[in-house]
Legacy VTK file of the C-alpha trace (Angstrom):
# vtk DataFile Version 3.0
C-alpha trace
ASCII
DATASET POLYDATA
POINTS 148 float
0.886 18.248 -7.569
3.973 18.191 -6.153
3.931 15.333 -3.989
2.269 12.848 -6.226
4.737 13.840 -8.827
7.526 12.640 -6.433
5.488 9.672 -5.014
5.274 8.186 -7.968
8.512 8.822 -9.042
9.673 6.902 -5.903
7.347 3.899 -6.339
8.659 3.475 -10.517
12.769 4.147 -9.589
14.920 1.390 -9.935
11.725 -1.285 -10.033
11.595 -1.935 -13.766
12.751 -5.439 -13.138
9.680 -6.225 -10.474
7.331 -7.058 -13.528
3.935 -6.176 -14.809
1.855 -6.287 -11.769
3.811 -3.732 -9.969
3.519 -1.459 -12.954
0.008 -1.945 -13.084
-0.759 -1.237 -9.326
1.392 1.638 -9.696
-1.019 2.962 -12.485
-4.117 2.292 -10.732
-3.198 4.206 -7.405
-2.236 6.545 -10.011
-5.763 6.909 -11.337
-7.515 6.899 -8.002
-5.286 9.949 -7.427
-6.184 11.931 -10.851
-9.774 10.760 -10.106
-9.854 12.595 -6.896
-7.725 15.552 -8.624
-5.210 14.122 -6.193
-7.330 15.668 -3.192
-5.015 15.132 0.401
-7.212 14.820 2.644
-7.249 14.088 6.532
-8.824 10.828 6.295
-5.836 8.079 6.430
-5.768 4.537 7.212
-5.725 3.811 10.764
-2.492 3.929 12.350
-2.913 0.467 14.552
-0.645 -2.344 13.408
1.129 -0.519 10.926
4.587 -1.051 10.435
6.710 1.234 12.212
8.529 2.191 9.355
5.685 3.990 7.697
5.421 6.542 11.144
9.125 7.112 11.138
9.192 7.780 6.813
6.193 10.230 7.572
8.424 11.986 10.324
11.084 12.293 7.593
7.952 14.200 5.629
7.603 11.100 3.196
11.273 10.939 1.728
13.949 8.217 1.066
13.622 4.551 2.738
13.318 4.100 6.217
15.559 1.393 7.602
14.425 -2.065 8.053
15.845 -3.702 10.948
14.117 -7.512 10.667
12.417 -7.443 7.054
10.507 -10.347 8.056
8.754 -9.096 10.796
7.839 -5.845 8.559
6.264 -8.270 5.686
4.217 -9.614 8.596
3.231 -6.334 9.735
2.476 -5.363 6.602
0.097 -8.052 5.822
-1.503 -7.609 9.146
-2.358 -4.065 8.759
-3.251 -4.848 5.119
-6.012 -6.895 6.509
-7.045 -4.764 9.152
-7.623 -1.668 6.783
-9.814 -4.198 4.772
-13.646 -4.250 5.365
-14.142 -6.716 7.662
-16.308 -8.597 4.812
-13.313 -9.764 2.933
-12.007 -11.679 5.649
-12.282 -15.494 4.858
-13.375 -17.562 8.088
-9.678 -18.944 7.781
-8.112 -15.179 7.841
-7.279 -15.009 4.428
-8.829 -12.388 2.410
-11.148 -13.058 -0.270
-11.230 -11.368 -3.765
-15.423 -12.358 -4.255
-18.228 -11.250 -2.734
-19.937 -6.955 -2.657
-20.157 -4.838 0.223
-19.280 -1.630 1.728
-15.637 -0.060 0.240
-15.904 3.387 2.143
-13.252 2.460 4.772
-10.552 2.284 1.257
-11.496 5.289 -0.057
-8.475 7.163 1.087
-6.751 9.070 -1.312
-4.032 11.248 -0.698
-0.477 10.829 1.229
-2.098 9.308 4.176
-3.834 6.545 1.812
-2.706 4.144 -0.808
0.715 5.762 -0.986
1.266 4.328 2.144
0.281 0.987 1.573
2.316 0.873 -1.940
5.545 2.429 -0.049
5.547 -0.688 2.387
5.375 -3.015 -0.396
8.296 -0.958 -2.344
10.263 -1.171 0.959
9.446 -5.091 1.465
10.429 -5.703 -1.924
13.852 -4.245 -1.232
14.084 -5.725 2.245
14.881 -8.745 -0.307
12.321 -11.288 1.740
9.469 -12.251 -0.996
7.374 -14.260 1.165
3.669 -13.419 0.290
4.613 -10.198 -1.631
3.587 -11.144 -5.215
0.345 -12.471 -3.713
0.095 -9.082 -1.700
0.512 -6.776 -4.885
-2.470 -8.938 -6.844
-4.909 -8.328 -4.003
-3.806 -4.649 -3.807
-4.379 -4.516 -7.215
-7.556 -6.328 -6.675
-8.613 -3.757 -4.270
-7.672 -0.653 -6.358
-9.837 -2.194 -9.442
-13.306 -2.200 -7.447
LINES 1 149
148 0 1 2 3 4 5 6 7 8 9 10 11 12 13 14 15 16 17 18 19 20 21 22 23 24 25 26 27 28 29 30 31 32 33 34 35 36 37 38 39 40 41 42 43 44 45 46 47 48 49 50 51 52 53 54 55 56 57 58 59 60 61 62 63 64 65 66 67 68 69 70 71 72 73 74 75 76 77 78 79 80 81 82 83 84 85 86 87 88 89 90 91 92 93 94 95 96 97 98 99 100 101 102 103 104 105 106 107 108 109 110 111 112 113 114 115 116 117 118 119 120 121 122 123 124 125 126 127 128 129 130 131 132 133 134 135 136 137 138 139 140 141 142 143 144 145 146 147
């Protein structure tokens, strides 16, 4: 469809220099999509702690790059919400969130534009905020995620 088409056109243009793993995460929300014959449905990710950004690019109906007024404090909200859409199993006793361990994924199966597109968007946008912080470290446990 349409809107995948576009989608992941967005996520690949102008990012052939951000390496491997952000090819590879591209391809695997890719193939949660085709494996859901890139259903849309009204499940999303809960809207709490999610970067602005995200609910002004969906008022734009998903197109170009919202602006980023303190890139910093959008890698941080990223990372929070990141965590908070994870089941609550992954989280470490220090925060952090582990890549070991089984137990309940239903709360990340959520294909469509409401789901993963989201969460790959903000890391496309952090990327070009031009602060790396964590974001290497983010894509590998998105990655991570999108394997299981």
């Amino acid at each position: 469809p349409k809107w995948a088409r576009e989608a992941r056109a967005s996520l690949r243009n102008g990012t052939e220099e951000w390496g491997e793993d952000w090819c590879k995460v591209i391809g695997l929300w890719w193939a949660l999509e085709k494996s859901t014959r890139f259903s849309s449905s009204n499940k999303a990710f809960p809207a709490t702690g999610r970067p602005e950004e995200v609910k002004n690019w969906v008022k734009c109906a998903r197109k170009g790059t919202p602006t980023m007024k303190k890139p910093e404090e959008f890698a941080s909200a990223w990372e929070g919400w990141w965590k908070a859409i994870n089941p609550e199993w992954r989280v470490a006793a220090d925060g952090t969130l582990k890549q070991s361990g089984e137990g309940e994924w239903s709360t990340m199966e959520v294909p469509g534009v409401n789901g993963f597109l989201s969460v790959l968007m903000c890391l496309r946008w952090w990327k070009e905020g031009g602060v790396n912080g964590d974001w290497t470290a983010c894509v590998a446990d998105v990655t991570w995620v999108l394997e299981r």
